[in-house]
C-alpha positions as CSV (number, residue, x, y, z in Angstrom):
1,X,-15.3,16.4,-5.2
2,X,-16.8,19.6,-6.3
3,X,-15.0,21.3,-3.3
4,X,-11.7,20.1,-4.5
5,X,-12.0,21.9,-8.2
6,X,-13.3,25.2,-6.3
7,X,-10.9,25.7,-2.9
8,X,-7.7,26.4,-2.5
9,X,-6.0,23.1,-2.3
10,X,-4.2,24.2,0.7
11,X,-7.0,25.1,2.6
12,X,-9.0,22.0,0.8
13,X,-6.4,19.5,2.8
14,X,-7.3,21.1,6.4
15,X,-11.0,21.2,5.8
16,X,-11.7,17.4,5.3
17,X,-11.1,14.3,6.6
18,X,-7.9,12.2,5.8
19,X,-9.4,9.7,3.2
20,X,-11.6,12.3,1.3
21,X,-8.6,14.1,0.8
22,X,-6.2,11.6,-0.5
23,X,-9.5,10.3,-2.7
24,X,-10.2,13.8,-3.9
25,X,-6.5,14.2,-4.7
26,X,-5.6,10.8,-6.8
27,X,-9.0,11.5,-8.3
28,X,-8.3,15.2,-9.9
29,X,-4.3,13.7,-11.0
30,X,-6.2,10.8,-12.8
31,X,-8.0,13.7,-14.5
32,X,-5.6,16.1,-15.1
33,X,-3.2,13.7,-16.6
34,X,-5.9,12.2,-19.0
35,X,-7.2,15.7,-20.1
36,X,-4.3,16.9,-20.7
37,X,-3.0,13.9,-22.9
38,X,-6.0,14.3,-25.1
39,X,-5.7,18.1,-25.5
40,X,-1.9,18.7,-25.9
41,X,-0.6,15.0,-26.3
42,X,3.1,14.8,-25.0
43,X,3.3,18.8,-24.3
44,X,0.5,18.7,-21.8
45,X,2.0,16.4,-19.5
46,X,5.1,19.0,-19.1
47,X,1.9,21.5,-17.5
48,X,0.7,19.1,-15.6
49,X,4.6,18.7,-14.6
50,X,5.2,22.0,-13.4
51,X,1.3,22.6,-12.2
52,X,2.2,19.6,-9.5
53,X,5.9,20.6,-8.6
54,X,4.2,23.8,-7.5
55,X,1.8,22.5,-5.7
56,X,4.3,20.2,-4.3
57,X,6.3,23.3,-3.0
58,X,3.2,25.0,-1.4
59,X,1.7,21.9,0.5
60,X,6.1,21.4,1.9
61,X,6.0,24.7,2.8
62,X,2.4,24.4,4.7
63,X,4.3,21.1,6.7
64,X,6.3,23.7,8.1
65,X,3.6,25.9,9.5
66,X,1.4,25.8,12.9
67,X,-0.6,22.7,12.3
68,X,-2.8,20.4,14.1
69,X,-1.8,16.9,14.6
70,X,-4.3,15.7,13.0
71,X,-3.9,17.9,9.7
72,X,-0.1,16.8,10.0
73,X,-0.9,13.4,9.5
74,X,-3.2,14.7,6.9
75,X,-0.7,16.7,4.9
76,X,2.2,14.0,5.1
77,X,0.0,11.2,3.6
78,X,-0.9,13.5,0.7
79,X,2.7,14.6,0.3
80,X,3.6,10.9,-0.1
81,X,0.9,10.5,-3.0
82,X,1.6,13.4,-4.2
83,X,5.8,12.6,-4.7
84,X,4.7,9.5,-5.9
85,X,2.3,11.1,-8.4
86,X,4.8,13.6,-9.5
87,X,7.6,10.7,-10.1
88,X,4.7,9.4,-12.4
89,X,4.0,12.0,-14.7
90,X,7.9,12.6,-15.0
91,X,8.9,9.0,-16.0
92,X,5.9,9.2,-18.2
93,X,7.5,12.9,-19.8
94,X,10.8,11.0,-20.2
95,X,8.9,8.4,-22.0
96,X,7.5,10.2,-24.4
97,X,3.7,9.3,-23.8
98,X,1.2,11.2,-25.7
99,X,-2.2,9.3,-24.8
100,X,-3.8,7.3,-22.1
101,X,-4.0,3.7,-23.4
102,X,-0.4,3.2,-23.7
103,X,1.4,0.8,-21.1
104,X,3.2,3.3,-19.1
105,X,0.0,5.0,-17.7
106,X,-2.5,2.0,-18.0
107,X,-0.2,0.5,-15.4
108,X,-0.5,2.8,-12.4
109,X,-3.1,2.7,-9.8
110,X,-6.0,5.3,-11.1
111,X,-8.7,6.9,-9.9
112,X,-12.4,7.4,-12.1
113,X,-15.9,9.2,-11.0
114,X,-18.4,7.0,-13.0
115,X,-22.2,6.2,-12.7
116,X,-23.3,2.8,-11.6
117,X,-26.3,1.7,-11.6
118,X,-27.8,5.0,-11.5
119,X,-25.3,6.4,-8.8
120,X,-21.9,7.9,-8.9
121,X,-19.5,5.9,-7.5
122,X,-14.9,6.0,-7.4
123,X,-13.5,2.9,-9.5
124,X,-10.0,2.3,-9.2
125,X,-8.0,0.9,-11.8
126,X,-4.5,-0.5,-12.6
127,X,-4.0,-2.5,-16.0
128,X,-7.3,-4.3,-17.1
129,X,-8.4,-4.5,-13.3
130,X,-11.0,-2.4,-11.4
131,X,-12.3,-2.7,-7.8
132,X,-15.1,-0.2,-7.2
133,X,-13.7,2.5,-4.3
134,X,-15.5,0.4,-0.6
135,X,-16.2,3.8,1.6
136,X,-14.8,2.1,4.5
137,X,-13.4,4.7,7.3
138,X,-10.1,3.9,8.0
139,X,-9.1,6.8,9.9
140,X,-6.4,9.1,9.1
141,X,-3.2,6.9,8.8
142,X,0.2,7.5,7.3
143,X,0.3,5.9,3.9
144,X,3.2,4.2,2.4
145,X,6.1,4.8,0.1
146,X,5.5,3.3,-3.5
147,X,8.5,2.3,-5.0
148,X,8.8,0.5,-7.8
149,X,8.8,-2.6,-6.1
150,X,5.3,-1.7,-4.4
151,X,4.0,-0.8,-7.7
152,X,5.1,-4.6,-9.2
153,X,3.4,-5.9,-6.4
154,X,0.1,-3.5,-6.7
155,X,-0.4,-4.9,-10.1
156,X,-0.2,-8.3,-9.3
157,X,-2.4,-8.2,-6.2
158,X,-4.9,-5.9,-8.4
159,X,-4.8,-8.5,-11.3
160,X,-5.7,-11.3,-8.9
161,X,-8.8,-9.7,-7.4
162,X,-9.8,-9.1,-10.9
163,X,-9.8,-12.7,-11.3
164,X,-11.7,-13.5,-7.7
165,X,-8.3,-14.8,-6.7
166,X,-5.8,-14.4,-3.4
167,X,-2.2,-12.3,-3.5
168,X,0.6,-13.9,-1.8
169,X,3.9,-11.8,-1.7
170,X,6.5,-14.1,-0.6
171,X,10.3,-12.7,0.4
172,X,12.7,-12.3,3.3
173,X,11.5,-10.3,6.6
174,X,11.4,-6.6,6.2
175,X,10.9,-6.3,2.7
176,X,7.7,-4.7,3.0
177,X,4.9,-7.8,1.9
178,X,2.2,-7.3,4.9
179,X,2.6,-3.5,4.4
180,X,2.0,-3.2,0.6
181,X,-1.0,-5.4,1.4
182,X,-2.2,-2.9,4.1
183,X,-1.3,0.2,1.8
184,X,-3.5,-1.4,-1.4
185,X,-6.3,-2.2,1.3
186,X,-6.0,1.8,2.2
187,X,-6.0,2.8,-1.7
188,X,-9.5,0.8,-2.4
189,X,-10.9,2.1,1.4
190,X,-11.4,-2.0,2.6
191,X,-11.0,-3.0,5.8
192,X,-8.2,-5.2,6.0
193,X,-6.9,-7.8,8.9
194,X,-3.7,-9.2,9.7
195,X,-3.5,-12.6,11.3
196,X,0.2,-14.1,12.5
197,X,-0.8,-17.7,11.7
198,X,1.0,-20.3,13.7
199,X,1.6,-24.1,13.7
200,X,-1.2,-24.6,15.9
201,X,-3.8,-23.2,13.9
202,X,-6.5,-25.7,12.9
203,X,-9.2,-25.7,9.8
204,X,-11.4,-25.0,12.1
205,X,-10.9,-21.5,13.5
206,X,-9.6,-20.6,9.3
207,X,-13.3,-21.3,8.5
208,X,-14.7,-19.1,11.6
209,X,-12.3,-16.2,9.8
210,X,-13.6,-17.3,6.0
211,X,-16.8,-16.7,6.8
212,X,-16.7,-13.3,8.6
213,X,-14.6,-12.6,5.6
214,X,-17.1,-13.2,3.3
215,X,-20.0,-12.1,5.5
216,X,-18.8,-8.4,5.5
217,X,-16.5,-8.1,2.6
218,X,-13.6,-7.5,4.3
219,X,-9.9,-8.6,3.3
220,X,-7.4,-10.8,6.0
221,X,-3.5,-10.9,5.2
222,X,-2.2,-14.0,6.6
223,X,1.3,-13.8,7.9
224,X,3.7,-16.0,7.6
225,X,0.9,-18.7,6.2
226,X,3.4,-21.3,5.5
227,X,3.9,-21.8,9.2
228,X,0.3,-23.7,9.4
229,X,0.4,-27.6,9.7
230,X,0.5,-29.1,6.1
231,X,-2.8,-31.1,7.0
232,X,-4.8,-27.9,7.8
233,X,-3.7,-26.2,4.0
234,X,-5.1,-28.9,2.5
235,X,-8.3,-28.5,4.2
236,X,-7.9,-24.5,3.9
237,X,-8.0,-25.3,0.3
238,X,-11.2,-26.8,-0.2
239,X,-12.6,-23.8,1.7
240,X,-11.0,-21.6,-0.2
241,X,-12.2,-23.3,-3.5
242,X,-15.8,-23.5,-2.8
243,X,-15.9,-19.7,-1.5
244,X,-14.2,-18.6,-4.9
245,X,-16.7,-21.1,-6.9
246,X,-19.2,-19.0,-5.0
247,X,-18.3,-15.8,-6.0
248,X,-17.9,-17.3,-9.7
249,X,-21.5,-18.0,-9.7
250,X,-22.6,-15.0,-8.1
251,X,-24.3,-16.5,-5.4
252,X,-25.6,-14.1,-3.0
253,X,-25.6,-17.0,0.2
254,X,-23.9,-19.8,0.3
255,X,-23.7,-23.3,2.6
256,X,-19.8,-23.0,4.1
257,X,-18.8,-25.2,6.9
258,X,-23.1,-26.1,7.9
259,X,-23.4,-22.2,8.1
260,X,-25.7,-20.7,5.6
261,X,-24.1,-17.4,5.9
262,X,-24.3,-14.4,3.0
263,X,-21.6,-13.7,0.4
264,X,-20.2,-10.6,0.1
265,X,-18.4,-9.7,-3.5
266,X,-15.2,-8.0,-2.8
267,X,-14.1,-9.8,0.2
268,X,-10.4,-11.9,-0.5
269,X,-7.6,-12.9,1.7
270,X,-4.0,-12.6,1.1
271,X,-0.9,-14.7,2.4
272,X,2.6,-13.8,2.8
273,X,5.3,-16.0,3.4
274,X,9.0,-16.6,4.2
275,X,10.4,-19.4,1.8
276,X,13.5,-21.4,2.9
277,X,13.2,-21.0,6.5
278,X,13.3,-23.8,9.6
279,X,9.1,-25.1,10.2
280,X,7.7,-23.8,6.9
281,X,5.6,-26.1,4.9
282,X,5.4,-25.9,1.3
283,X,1.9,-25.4,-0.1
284,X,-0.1,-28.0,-1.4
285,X,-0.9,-27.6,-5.4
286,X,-4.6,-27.3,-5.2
287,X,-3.5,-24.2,-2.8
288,X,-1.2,-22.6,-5.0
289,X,-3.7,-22.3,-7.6
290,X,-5.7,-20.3,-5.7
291,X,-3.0,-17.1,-4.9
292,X,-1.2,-15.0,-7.3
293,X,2.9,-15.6,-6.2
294,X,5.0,-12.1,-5.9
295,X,8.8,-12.2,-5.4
296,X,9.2,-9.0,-2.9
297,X,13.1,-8.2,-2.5
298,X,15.3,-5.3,-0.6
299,X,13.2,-1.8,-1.2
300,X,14.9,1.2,-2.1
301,X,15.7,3.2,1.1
302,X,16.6,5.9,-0.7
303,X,13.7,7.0,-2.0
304,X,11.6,5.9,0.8
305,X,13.9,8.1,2.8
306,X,13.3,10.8,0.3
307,X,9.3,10.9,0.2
308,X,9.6,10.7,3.6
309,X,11.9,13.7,4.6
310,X,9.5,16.2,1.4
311,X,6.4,14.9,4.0
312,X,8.1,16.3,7.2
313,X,9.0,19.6,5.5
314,X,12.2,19.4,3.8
315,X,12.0,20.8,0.4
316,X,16.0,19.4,-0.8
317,X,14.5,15.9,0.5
318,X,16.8,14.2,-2.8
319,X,19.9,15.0,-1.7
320,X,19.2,14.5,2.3
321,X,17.8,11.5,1.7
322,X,21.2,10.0,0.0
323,X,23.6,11.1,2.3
324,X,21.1,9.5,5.4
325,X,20.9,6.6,3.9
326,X,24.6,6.2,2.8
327,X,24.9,7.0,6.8
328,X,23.2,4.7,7.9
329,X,24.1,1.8,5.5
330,X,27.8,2.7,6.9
331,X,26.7,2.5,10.1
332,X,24.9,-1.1,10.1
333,X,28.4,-2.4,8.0
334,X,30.8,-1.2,10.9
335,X,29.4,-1.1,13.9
336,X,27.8,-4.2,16.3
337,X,25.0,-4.4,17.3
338,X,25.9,-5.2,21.0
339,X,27.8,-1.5,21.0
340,X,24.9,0.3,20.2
341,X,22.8,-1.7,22.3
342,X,25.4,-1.1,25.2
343,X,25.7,2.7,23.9
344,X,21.9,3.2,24.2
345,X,21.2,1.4,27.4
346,X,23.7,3.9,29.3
347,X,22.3,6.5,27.9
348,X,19.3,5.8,29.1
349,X,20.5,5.2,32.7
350,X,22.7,8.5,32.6
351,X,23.3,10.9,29.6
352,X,26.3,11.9,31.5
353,X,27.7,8.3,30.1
354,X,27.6,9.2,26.4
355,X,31.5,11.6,27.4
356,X,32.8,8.3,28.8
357,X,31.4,6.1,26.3
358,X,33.4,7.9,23.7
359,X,36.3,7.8,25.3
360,X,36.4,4.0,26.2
361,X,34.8,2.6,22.8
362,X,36.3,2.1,19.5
């Protein structure tokens, strides 16, 4: 941290590790934006505006340059905060916010440096939730795209864990629920699992994954969680129930299943689900209770295309990112599937085909 406020931030991203830079970064925005709130009101946030557009510009520009492969992924993950950060501050200029306990900024995932306990420690904070920062390496990894959609979904997630409770974003495939999930695990630095449950999974092997859940503190997303027999939720339940009872009480073991095994605080599990499809179950009440429902729908591609094209080096990402998508949206509406699928199996076999290809098709 005290490397951050000293360095040059270019040189800062390309001298630590992934998750210390993304931590370090979200932390000093948090700080920024607060400070300057309290000193100028309304005004300050216009500084911080233009302070992050140029910094924006600089870290594009250093995407462009001889890099490592591993300060690439780096670099791209902080340009996606970053856009994201930057979208902030501007919606909250157009907003007119002049201090920090108003909605607009109380809502957004932030980052504090506090002492607990007699050691310093990262909370992170959205709305009246915190989760203390976990320290688990993850790795360098690509981080995703918050739209608003993702930031709905961040807040319900957040206010369930506040509450010692489960997140289950339920929508049609491809709308992003399993990711978002993965991306909030990233933000807090927990290790998080993903399980593809299936009719034939009994109560049985859900209590072997409870309790290494709540052995280590870890998180498990559920996939398509609906698909499990309706016998098994209703068992799943009580598990559920007497783990969350647990953590109520502040036990620091607990009996589960005739295993005396320890209970972590900050471990939770997640489900996502596919309503209205063939072999779903509905979930029992008692089960419901225990998950915080979020209605994800169709993200917007355009600007998901756009953080993403500003993180590979394209500085007029906005207007790029409008005409790809409008492309490809054209694309998907004319053209069959069994074309391209034809069109890219020659290919492969000969590129020599591509000439005769666009002579024969449509």
């Amino acid at each position: 941290m005290a490397a951050y406020s000293k360095s040059v931030r270019t040189e800062f991203v390309q001298s630590w590790t992934g998750m210390i830079v993304l931590a370090a970064d979200c932390l000093y925005w948090t700080r920024d934006v607060e400070e300057s709130m309290e000193a100028k009101g309304h005004e300050g946030l216009k500084d911080v505006l233009k302070k992050m557009q140029d910094e924006l510009v600089d870290i594009v520009a250093l995407v462009r340059g001889e890099l490592s492969q591993q300060a690439r992924l780096i670099i791209g993950a902080m340009v996606t905060l970053d856009v994201h950060n930057k979208d902030v501050v501007v919606m909250l200029v157009e907003n007119g916010v002049s201090n920090r306990f108003e909605f607009d900024w109380n809502s957004q995932l932030r980052y504090y440096q506090e002492t607990i306990n007699g050691q310093e420690n990262f909370m992170c904070r959205m709305m009246n939730a915190s989760l203390p920062y976990s320290y688990e390496y993850l790795g360098n990894s690509m981080r995703l795209v918050v739209t608003p959609l993702t930031d709905r979904c961040y807040r319900t997630l957040m206010g369930a864990l506040h509450l010692d409770l489960g997140g289950a974003p339920e929508g049609p495939a491809g709308t992003g629920k399993t990711e978002t999930v993965k991306d909030l695990a990233k933000a807090v630095a927990k290790q998080c699992v993903v399980f593809n449950c299936s009719d034939g999974l009994d109560y049985l092997a859900m209590a072997k994954f409870f309790k290494g859940l709540a052995s280590c503190g870890a998180w498990a997303c559920f996939d398509e969680f609906n698909r499990i027999d309706l016998e098994v939720l209703s068992v799943v339940a009580q598990q559920l129930l007497s783990l969350a009872d647990g953590l109520r009480r502040n036990l620091p073991r607990i009996m589960f299943e005739g295993s005396d095994i320890p209970l972590i605080r900050g471990f939770s599990s997640f489900i996502t689900m596919n309503p209205g499809y063939a072999g779903r179950s509905e979930l029992p009440d008692n089960l419901k209770a225990l998950f915080r429902p979020c209605a994800m729908m169709v993200p917007d591609y355009a600007m998901i295309s756009e953080i993403c094209l500003y993180s590979y080096g394209f500085t007029d990402a906005r207007d790029l990112a409008r005409k790809l998508v409008k492309s490809l949206q054209i694309s998907s509406e004319q053209l069959s599937s069994q074309v391209l699928r034809l069109w890219n199996a020659c290919c492969k076999i000969d590129p020599h085909c591509r000439r005769y290809l666009k002579a024969c098709l449509p």
